[in-house]
MILO-32180 format. One record per residue (C-alpha): residue in three letters; x, y, z negated. Coordinates in steps of 0.25 Angstrom, whole numbers, plus 5000, padded with zeros to 4 digits. Example, Ala and Ser with C-alpha at 12.3 -4.5 7.8 and 13.67 -1.06 7.14 Angstrom:
BEGIN
ala504949824969/ser505549964971/
//
This chain:
BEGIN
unk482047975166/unk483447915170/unk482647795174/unk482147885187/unk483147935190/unk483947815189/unk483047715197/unk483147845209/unk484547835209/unk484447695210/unk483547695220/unk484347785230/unk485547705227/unk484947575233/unk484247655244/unk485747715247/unk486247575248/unk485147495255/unk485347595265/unk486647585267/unk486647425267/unk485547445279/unk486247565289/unk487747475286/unk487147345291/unk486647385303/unk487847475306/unk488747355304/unk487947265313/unk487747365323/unk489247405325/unk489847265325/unk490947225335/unk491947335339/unk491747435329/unk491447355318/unk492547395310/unk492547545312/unk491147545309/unk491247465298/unk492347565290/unk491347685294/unk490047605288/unk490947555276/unk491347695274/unk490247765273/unk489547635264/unk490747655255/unk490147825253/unk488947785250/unk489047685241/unk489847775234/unk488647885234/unk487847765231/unk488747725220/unk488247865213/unk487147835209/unk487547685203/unk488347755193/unk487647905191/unk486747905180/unk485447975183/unk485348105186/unk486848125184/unk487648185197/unk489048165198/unk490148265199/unk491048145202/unk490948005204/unk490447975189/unk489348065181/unk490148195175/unk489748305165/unk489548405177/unk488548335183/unk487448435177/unk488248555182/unk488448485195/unk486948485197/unk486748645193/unk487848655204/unk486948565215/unk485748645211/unk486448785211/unk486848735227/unk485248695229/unk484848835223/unk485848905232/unk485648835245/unk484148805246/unk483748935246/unk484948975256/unk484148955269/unk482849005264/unk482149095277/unk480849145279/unk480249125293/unk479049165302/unk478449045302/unk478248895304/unk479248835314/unk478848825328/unk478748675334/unk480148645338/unk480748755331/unk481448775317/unk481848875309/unk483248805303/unk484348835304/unk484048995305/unk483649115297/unk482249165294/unk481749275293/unk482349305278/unk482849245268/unk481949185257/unk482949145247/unk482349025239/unk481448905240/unk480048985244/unk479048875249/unk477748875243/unk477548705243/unk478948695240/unk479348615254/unk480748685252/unk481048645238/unk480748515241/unk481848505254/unk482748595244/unk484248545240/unk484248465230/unk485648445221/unk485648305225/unk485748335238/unk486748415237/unk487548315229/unk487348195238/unk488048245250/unk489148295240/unk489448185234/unk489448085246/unk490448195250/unk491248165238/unk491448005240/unk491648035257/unk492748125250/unk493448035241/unk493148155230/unk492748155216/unk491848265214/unk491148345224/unk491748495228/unk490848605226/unk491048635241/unk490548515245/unk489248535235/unk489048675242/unk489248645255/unk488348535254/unk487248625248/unk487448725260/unk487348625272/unk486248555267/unk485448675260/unk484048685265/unk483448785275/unk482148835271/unk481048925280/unk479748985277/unk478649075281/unk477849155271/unk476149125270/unk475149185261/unk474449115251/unk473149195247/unk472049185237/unk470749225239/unk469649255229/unk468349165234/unk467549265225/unk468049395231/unk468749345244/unk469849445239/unk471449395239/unk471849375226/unk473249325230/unk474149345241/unk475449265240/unk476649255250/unk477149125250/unk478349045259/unk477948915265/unk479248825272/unk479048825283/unk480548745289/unk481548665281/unk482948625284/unk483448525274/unk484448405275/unk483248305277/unk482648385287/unk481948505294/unk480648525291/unk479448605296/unk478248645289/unk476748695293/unk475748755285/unk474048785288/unk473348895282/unk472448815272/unk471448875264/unk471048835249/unk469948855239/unk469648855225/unk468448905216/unk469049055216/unk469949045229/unk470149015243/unk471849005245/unk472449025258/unk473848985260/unk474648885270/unk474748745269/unk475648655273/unk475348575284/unk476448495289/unk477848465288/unk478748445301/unk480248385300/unk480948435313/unk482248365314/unk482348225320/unk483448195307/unk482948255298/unk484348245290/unk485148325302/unk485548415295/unk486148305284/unk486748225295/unk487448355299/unk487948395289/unk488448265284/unk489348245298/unk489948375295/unk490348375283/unk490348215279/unk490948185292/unk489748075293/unk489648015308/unk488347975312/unk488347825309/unk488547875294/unk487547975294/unk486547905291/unk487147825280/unk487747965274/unk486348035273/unk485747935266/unk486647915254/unk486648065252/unk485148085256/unk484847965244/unk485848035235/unk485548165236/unk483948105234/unk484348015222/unk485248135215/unk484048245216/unk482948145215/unk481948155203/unk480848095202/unk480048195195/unk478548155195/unk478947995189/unk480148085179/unk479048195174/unk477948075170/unk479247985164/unk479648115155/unk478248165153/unk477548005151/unk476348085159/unk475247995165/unk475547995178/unk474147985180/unk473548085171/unk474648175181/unk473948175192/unk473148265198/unk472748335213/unk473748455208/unk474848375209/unk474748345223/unk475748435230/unk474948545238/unk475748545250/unk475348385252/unk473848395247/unk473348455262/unk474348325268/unk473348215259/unk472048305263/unk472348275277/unk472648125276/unk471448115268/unk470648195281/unk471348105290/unk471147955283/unk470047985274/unk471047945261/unk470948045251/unk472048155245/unk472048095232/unk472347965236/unk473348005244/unk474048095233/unk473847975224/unk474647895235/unk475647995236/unk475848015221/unk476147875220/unk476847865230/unk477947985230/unk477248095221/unk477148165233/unk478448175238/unk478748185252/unk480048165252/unk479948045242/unk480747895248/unk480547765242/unk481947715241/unk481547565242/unk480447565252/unk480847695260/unk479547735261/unk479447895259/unk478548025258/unk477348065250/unk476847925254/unk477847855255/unk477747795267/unk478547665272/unk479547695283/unk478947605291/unk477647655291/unk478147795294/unk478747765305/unk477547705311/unk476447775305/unk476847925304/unk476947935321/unk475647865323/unk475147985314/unk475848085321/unk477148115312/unk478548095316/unk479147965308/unk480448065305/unk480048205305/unk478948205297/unk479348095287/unk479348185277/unk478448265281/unk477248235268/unk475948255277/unk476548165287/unk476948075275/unk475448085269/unk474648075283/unk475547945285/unk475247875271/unk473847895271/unk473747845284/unk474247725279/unk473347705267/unk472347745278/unk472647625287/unk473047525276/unk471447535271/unk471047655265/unk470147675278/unk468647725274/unk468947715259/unk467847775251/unk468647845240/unk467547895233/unk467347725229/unk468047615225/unk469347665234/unk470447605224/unk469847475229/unk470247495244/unk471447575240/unk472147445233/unk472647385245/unk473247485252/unk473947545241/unk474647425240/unk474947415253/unk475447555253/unk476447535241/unk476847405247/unk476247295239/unk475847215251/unk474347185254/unk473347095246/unk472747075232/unk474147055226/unk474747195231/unk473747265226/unk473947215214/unk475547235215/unk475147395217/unk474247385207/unk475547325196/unk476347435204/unk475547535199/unk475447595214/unk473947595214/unk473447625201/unk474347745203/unk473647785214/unk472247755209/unk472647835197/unk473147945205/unk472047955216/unk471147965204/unk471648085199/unk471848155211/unk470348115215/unk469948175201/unk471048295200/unk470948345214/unk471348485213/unk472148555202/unk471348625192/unk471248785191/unk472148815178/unk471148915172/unk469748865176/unk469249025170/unk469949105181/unk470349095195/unk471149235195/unk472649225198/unk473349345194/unk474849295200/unk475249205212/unk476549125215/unk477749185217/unk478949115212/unk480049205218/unk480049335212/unk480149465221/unk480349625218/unk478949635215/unk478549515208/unk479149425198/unk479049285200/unk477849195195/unk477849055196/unk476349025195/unk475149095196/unk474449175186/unk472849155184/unk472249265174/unk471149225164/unk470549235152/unk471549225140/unk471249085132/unk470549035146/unk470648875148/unk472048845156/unk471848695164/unk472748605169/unk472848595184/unk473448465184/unk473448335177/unk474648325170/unk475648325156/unk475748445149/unk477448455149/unk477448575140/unk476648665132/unk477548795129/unk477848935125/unk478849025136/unk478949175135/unk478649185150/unk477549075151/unk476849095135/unk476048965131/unk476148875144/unk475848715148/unk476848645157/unk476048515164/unk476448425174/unk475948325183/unk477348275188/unk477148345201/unk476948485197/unk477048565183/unk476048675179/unk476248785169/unk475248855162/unk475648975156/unk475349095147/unk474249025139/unk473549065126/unk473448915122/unk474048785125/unk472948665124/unk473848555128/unk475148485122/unk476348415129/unk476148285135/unk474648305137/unk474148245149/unk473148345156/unk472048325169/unk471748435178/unk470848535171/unk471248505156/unk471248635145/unk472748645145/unk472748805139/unk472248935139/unk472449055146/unk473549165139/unk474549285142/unk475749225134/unk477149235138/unk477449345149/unk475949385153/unk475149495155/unk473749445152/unk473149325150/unk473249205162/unk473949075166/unk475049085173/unk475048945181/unk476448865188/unk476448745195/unk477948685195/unk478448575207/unk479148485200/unk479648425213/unk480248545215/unk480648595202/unk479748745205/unk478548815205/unk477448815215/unk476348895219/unk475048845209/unk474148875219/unk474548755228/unk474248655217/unk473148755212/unk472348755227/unk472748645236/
//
């Protein structure tokens, strides 16, 4: 496990550096002649801070923070403290609002409506730009060398947490469940979607269409989301501020600043959580994947591009498994390129305005990211491709052009040694074959309890949804995946934790447990039978989906339905 978290340490420390031999190159050739001494001092300066930031990471062992200069025993308690500041500043600027953002208008930096007091969004946008204890500790410690000091003030800490704490605005929607049987409502649920985001990387707008879903037993109407904006022409202005005011930073030095706290912070927090799981678990990455897996707030993004270029969702899911395990946000260090897709830079700047996106606004914007990758594929051959043939046969090529390999024979055969596209194959496959998440009590259709994670004056909190059956009825997996734990709570009774390295799903209060730890299972498979052990009033299974991504639970319904 040190072996990951050590090479993305490294990783950020070369990326740190490289930058910084680049931006102090062309500065020293740009400001020759008359002012090449004063700049030179400033530049050397500001190298000399960074290197020192820089020089972190060449001596912290992984995972360790430092209190000081060198590793210390208060390390672990150091990052209860970041994390006590997360807890306490990102649910600070929590408001409800009317509604989506007007064009040109933004919610930031006002009140809404009331106060929400925590983390509310159903697709867990907000979790996602949330402070993380790295990037509380990044500008903190840069602080500390700019300072000559040897350990960080915990007024420096705070501070830190309160100027870059995130603002957070949502509206409220509906999601309801109709029976196809009886056309009656058998669930009416108030939910919040976010609506606007002010973070340190940005300001971000989202949108949302009704959309309409149906099963066997159910039509689903709830609200989509449908596109992602980011409004600010920096996206790091609020950064950038606050680093002029409180770092004294000119805007020659700026740049160079942000970068070596924006790497550190990424580097301190960063886990990468689906290549740890399958390490820890020694799961079959393989025999993990299936459609439930595919976040439920990017599958209506792959449906589009597969409308538009004729490429179908599960091979672009395949693509972006490999690729970033479907992480916007994600950034190759060495090659630069970025997003669910990971698209080049290059081709970014000149493809995402030809498809109508703005090159900075909307570069993490995933449907932007998603719309651009697949136009790529599309124009690099995969052009009226018949995908129910020999597909993998004209996929070759341009997978290894995508990856990098080059063009010919010989790069398809390097992305073949790479693994890129066997990968792919083997993960199209899957999602061709496992193309919707299984119904976890094949016997009944009848959901008892909805999602609602936050508890109120009437209702306790339930972290799942509750299905009555038939006690001893047969319990299915949803997913593929490894069964992490087979157990015994006093809440839960007999339950079985899987996981497919994106999501976990528990099933709990069972009469039986039918499978054992380590298990591989495919969507569908016996895993249990229905019970009412633990706390339960009659026989059912209550069902959770976990975000590993985000460390929290999410509405089962969105992986259930999408």
């Amino acid at each position: 496990m040190d072996d990951i978290f050590e090479r993305a340490r490294r990783q950020a420390v070369s990326a740190v550096r490289s930058f910084l031999l680049r931006r102090l190159l062309a500065s020293l050739l740009s400001y020759l002649a008359p002012y090449l001494l004063p700049i030179a001092a400033a530049v050397f300066m500001v190298f000399t801070l960074l290197l020192l930031v820089a020089a972190v990471y060449e001596v912290m062992a992984p995972m360790r923070l430092l209190s000081g200069v060198v590793p210390a025993a208060t390390d672990e308690k150091l990052v209860e403290q970041y994390q006590k500041l997360c807890d306490e500043y990102n649910v600070k600027e929590t408001w409800l609002v009317p509604g989506e953002a007007q064009e040109g208008k933004t919610y930031y930096p006002g009140k809404g409506i009331s106060h929400i007091g925590r983390l509310a969004d159903r697709y867990h946008n907000d979790r996602k730009l949330a402070l993380t204890w790295g990037a509380i500790h990044a500008p903190s410690l840069y602080w500390t060398f700019a300072n000559g000091a040897e350990e960080i003030p915990d007024r420096i800490k705070k501070v830190v947490a309160e100027e870059l704490r995130p603002y957070f605005y949502y509206k409220t929607s509906e999601v309801i469940v109709i029976s196809k049987k009886t056309g009656d409502v058998v669930s009416r649920q108030t939910v919040h979607l976010l609506v606007e985001a002010c973070t340190y990387t940005g300001l971000y707008q989202y949108y949302y269409e009704p959309a309409e879903e149906e099963t066997d037993e159910f039509i689903i109407k709830y609200e989509r989301l449908l596109d992602v904006k980011q409004v600010w022409e920096n996206p790091f202005q609020r950064l950038d501020e606050f680093l002029k005011e409180h770092f004294g930073e000119g805007d020659r030095s700026i740049e160079l600043a942000r970068t070596a706290i924006l790497e550190a912070g990424q580097a301190f927090s960063r886990k990468e959580k689906r290549l740890a799981w399958l390490i820890s678990t020694g799961a079959n990455s393989i025999l993990a994947v299936s459609a439930a897996m595919v976040p439920p707030e990017l599958m209506p993004f792959f449906k589009e591009a597969e409308k538009k270029y004729g490429i179908p969702w599960w091979f672009l899911a395949a693509v972006a498994l490999r690729e970033s395990s479907f992480d916007p946000n994600a950034v190759n260090k060495d090659t630069k390129c970025f997003g669910v897709m990971q698209v080049s830079p290059d081709n970014w700047a000149h493809y995402a305005p030809l498809l109508g996106f703005d090159p900075e606004k909307d570069k993490f914007n995933p449907r932007a990211q998603i719309m651009v990758g697949a136009y790529l594929l599309y124009e690099q051959g995969l052009k009226d491709v018949d995908w129910n043939g020999n597909w993998q046969e004209r996929a070759a090529p341009v997978l290894a052009f995508y990856v990098g390999a080059g063009t010919g024979e010989e790069a398809v055969q390097k992305a073949y040694a790479m693994g890129y596209i066997p990968d792919i194959y083997a993960y199209a496959e899957r999602f061709r074959v496992f193309s919707t998440a299984v119904w976890p009590v094949p016997s009944s259709r009848e959901i008892t309890d909805t999602y609602h994670p936050e508890a109120t004056l009437l209702r306790r909190a339930h972290h799942g949804i509750d299905i009555a059956a038939s006690l001893g009825a047969d319990v299915v997996s949803v997913s593929a995946g490894k069964v992490e734990t087979t157990a015994w709570d006093d809440t839960y009774g007999y339950y079985i934790d899987i996981s497919d390295g994106i999501y976990r799903y528990r099933y709990a209060h069972l009469s039986s447990i039918l499978v054992n730890p380590g298990q591989d299972v495919s969507p569908g498979d016996v895993i249990g039978l229905v019970g009412s052990t633990g706390k339960s009033t009659g026989p059912h299974l209550h069902f959770e989906v976990h975000d590993l991504a985000v460390g929290h639970t999410i509405d089962p319904l969105l992986v259930l339905v999408k």
